[in-house]
MIPA-412079 format. One record per residue: residue in three letters; x negated, y, z negated of N, C-alpha, C in turn. Coordinates in steps of 0.1 Angstrom, whole numbers, m for minus. Layout:
MIPA-412079
   type   n.east   n.north    n.up   ca.east   ca.north   ca.up   c.east   c.north    c.up
    ALA        X         Y       Z         X          Y       Z        X         Y       Z
...
***
This chain:
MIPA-412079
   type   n.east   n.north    n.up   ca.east   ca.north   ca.up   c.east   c.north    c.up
    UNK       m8       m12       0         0          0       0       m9        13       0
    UNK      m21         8     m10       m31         24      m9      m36        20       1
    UNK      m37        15      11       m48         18      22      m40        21      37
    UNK      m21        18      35       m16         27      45      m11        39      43
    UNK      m12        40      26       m12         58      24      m26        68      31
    UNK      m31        60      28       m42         67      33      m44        71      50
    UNK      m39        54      60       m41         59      74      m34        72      75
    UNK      m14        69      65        m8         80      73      m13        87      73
    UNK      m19        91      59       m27        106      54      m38       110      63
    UNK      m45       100      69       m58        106      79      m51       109      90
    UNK      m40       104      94       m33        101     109      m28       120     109
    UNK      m21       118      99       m16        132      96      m26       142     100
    UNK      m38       147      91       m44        153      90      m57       153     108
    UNK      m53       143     113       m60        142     129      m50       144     139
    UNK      m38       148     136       m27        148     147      m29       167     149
    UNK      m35       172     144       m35        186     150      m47       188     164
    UNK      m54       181     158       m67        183     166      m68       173     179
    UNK      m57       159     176       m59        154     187      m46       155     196
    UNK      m40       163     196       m37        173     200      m36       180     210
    UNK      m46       192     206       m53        198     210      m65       191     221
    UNK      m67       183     214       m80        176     225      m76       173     237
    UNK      m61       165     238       m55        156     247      m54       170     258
    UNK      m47       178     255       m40        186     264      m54       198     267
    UNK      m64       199     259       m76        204     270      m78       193     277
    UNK      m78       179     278       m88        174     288      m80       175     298
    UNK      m63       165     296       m56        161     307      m43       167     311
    UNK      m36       164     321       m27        170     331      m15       170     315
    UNK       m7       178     317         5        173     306       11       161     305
    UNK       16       153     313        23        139     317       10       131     311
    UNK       m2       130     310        m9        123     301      m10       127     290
    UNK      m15       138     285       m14        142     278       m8       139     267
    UNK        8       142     270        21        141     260       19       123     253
    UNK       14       118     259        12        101     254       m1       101     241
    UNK      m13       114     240       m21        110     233      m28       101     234
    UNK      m33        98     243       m42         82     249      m55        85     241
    UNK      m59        91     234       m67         99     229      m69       103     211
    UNK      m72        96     202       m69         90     191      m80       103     183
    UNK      m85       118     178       m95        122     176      m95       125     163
    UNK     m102       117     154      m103        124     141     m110       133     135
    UNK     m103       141     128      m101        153     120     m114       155     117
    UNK     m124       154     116      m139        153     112     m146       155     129
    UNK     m143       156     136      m148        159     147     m149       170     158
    UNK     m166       169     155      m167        187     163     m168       185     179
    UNK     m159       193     183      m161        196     199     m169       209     201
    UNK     m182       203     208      m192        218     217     m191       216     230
    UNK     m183       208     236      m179        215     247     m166       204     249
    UNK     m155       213     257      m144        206     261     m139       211     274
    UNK     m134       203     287      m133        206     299     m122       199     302
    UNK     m109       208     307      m105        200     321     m113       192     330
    UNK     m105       179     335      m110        168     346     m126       161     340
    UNK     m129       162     328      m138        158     321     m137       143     317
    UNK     m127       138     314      m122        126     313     m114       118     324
    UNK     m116       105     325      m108        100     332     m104        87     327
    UNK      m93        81     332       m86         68     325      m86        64     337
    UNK      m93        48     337       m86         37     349      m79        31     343
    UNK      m70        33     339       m58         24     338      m46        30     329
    UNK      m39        29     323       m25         33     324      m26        39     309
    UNK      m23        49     312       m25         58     294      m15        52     285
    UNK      m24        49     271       m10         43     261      m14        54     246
    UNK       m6        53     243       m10         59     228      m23        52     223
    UNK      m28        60     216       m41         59     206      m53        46     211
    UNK      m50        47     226       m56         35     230      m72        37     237
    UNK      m82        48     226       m88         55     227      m92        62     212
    UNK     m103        60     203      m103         59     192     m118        65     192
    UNK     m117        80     185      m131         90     182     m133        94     171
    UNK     m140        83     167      m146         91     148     m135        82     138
    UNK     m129        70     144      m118         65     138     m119        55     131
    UNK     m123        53     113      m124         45     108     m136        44     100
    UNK     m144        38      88      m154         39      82     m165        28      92
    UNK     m160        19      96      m168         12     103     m170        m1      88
    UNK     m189        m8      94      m193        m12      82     m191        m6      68
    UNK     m182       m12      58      m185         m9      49     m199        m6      42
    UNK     m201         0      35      m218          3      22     m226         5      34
    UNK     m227        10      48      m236         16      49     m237        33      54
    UNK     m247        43      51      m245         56      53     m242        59      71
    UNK     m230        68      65      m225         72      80     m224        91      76
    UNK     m227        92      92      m223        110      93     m208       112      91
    UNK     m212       127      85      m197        127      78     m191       136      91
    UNK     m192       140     101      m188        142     110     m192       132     124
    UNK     m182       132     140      m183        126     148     m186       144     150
    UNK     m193       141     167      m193        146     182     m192       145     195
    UNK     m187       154     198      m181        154     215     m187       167     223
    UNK     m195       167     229      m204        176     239     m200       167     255
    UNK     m194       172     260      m195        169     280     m192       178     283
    UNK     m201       185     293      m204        192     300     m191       194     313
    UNK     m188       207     319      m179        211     324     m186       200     337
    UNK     m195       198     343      m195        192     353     m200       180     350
    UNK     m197       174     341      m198        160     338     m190       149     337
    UNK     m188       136     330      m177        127     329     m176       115     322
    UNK     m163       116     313      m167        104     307     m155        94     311
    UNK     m158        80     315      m148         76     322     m148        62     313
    UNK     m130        57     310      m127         47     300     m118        39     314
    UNK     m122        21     309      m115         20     319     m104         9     311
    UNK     m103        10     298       m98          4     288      m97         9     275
    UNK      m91         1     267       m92          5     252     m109         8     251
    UNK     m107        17     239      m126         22     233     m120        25     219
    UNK     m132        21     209      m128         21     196     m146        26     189
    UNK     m143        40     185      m159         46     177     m158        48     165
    UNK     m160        45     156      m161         42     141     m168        59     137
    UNK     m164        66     126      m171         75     123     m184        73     126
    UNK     m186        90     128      m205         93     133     m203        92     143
    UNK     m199        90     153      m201         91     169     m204       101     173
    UNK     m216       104     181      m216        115     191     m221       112     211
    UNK     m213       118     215      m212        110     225     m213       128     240
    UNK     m226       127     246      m229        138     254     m232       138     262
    UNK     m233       147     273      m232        146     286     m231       158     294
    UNK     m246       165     299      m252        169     307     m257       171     319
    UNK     m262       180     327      m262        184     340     m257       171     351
    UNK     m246       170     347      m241        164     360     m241       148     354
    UNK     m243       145     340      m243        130     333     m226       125     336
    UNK     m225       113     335      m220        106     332     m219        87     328
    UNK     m208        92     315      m208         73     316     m191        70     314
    UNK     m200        54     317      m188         46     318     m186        40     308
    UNK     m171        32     302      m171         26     289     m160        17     294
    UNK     m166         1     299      m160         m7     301     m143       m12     289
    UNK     m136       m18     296      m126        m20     291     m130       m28     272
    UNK     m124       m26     261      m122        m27     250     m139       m30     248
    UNK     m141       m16     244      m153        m13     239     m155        m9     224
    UNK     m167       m15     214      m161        m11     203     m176        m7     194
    UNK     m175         5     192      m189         12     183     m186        12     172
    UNK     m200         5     162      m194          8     146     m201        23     143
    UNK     m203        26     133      m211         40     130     m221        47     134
    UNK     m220        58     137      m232         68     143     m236        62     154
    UNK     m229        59     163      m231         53     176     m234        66     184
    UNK     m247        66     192      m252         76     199     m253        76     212
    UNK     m247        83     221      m247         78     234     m252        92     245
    UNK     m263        95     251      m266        113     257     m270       109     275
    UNK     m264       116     281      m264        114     296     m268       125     302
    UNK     m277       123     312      m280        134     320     m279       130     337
    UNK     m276       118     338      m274        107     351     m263        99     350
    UNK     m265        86     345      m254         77     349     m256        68     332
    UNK     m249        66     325      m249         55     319     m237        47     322
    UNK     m235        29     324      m226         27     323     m227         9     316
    UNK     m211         9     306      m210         m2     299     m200       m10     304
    UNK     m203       m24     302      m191        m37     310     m181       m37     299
    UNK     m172       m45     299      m161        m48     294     m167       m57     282
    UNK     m155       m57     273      m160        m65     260     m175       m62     252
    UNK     m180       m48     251      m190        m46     247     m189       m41     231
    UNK     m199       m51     222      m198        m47     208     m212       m35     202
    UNK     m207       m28     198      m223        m23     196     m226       m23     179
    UNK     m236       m22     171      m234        m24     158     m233        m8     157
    UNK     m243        m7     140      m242         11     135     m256        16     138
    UNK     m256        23     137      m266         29     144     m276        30     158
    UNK     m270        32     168      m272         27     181     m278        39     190
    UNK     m289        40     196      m291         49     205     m292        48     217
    UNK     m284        50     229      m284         49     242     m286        58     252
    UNK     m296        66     259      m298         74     261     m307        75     276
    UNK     m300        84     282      m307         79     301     m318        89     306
    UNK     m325        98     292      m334        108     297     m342       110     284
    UNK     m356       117     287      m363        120     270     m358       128     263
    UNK     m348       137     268      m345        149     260     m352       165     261
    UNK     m362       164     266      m373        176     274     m379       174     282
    UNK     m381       182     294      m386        177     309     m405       180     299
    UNK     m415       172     308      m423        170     307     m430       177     325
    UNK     m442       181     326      m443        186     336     m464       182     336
    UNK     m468       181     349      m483        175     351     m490       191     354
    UNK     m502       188     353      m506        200     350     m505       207     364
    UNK     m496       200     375      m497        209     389     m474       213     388
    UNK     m478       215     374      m465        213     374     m453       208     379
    UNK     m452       196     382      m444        186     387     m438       177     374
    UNK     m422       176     376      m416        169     366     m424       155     367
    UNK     m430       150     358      m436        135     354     m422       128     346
    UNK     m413       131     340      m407        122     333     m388       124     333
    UNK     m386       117     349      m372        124     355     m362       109     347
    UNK     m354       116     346      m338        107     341     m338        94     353
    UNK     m333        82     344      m332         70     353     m319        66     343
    UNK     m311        60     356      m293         55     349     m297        43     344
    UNK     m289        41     333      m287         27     322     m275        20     327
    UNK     m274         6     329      m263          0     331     m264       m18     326
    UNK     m255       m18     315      m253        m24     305     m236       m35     310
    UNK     m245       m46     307      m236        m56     318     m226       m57     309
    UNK     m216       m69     307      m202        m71     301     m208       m80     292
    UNK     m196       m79     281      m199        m90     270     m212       m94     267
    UNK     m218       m79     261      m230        m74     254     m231       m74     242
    UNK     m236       m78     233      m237        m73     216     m250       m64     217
    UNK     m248       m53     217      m264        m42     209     m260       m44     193
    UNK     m274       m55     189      m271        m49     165     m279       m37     167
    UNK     m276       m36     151      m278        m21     149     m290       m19     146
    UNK     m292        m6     149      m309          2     153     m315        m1     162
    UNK     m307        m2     173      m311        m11     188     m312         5     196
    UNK     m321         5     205      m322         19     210     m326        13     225
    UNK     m316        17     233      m317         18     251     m322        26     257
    UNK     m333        24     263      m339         38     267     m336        41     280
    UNK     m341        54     290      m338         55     307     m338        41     315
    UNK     m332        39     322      m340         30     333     m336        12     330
    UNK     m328        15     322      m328         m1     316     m312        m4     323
    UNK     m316       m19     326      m302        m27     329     m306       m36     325
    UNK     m294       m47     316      m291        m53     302     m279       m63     310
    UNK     m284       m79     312      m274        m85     325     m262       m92     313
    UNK     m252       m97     318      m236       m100     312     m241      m114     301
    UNK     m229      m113     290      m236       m123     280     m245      m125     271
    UNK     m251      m107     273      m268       m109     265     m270      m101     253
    UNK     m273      m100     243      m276       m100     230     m291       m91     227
    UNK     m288       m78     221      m299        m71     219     m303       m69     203
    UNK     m313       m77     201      m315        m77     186     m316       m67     176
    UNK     m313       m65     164      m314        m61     155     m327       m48     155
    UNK     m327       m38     159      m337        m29     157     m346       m25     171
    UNK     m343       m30     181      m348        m37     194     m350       m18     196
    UNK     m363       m19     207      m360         m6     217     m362       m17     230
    UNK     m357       m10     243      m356        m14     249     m361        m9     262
    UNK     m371       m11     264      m376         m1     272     m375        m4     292
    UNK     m374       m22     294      m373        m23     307     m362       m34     309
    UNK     m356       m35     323      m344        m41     330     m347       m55     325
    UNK     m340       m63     321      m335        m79     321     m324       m84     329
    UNK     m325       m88     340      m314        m94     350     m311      m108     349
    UNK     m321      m115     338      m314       m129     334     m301      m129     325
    UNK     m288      m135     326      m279       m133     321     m278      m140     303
    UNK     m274      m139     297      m270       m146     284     m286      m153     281
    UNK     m291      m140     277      m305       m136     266     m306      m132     253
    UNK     m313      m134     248      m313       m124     236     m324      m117     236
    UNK     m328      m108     238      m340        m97     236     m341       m94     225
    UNK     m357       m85     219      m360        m84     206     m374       m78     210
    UNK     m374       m69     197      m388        m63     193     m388       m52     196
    UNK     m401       m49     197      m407        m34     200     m418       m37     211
    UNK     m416       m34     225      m410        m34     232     m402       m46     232
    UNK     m385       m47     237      m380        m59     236     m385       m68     250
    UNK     m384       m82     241      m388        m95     253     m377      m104     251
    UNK     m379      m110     261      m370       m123     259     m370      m132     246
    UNK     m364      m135     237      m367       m144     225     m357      m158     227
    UNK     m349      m154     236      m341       m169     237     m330      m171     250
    UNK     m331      m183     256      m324       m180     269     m306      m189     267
    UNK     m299      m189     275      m288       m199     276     m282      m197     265
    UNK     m277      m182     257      m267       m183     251     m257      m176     253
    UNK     m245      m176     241      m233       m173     242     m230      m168     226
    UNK     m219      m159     229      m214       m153     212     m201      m151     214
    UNK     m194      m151     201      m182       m144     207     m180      m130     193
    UNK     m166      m122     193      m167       m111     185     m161      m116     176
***
């Protein structure tokens, strides 16, 4: 009983803002459905028209930002974020479910994708300046960083960019555990398993792997998980 006093009470307290969110991104006729679930702890630095897109049929709250403690006992931001850029895109082509702490961005011309029932536990980080994109059924743990550029251009002493954005693409029915970090340039093939703390610095096209380490390697071939 105390713990659906509390949804209504958050539900309540997030119905202003998501809201507001729905009807900046989309046309009214979507809008009015709220496909778009935003809680009340979440800062928007940038919000745009045609910034979002749905492949597939808008339902209520079927679309979840900053929504939920996640793992219990462990530290999470007490705020989510939402940064996409007027000429950027974040495209759902199913349910998506981000546990508080999310921040999720998207720059000169970035975008990603978020395959069908996608599910981030806490402080899940996601920054685009090209293409990121996720398969269907993808689990991520808490603390996750995914990211398709360094974050500052780098230049050779004849001043030429040395260190340009390369797109991430992240196959279906993926587990990233947590403190798993994706770096530019990486593709992660269907079925495969990124360990516990992993960075990930280059492409794996063998399917149902488990990678691991610093830099990650293959640690095990021919498996399977489920959620």
């Amino acid at each position: 009983m105390i713990h659906l006093i509390k949804k209504v009470i958050r539900l309540s307290l997030s119905l202003p803002k998501t809201v507001y969110f729905n009807f900046a991104l989309f046309e009214p006729k979507i809008a009015f459905k709220l496909p778009i679930l935003v809680d009340y702890k979440t800062k928007f630095f940038a919000l745009h028209r045609n910034t979002v897109a749905l492949n597939t049929k808008a339902t209520f709250g079927m679309i979840k930002i900053g929504w939920g403690e996640g793992a219990i006992g462990n530290e999470c931001n007490r705020f989510s974020y939402w940064t996409i850029k007027e000429n950027c895109k974040v495209i759902f082509d199913g349910k998506a479910h981000f546990a508080r702490g999310v921040s999720l961005r998207a720059d000169n011309a970035g975008q990603i994708i978020f395959g069908k029932n996608f599910t981030a536990n806490q402080n899940f980080f996601c920054a685009s300046n090209t293409s990121i994109s996720f398969g269907a059924n993808i689990l991520a743990g808490w603390n996750i960083h995914v990211r398709d550029g360094d974050g500052h251009t780098i230049y050779d002493q004849d001043n030429k960019i040395i260190n340009t954005n390369k797109p991430i693409k992240i196959g279906s029915q993926v587990w990233i555990a947590s403190y798993a970090t994706i770096l530019k340039g990486v593709t992660i093939s269907d079925g495969s398993i990124v360990a516990l703390g992993s960075i990930v610095t280059k492409s794996f096209s063998e399917p149902n792997i488990i990678i691991g380490g610093i830099p990650a390697a293959i640690v095990k071939k021919s498996v399977h998980w489920e959620k």
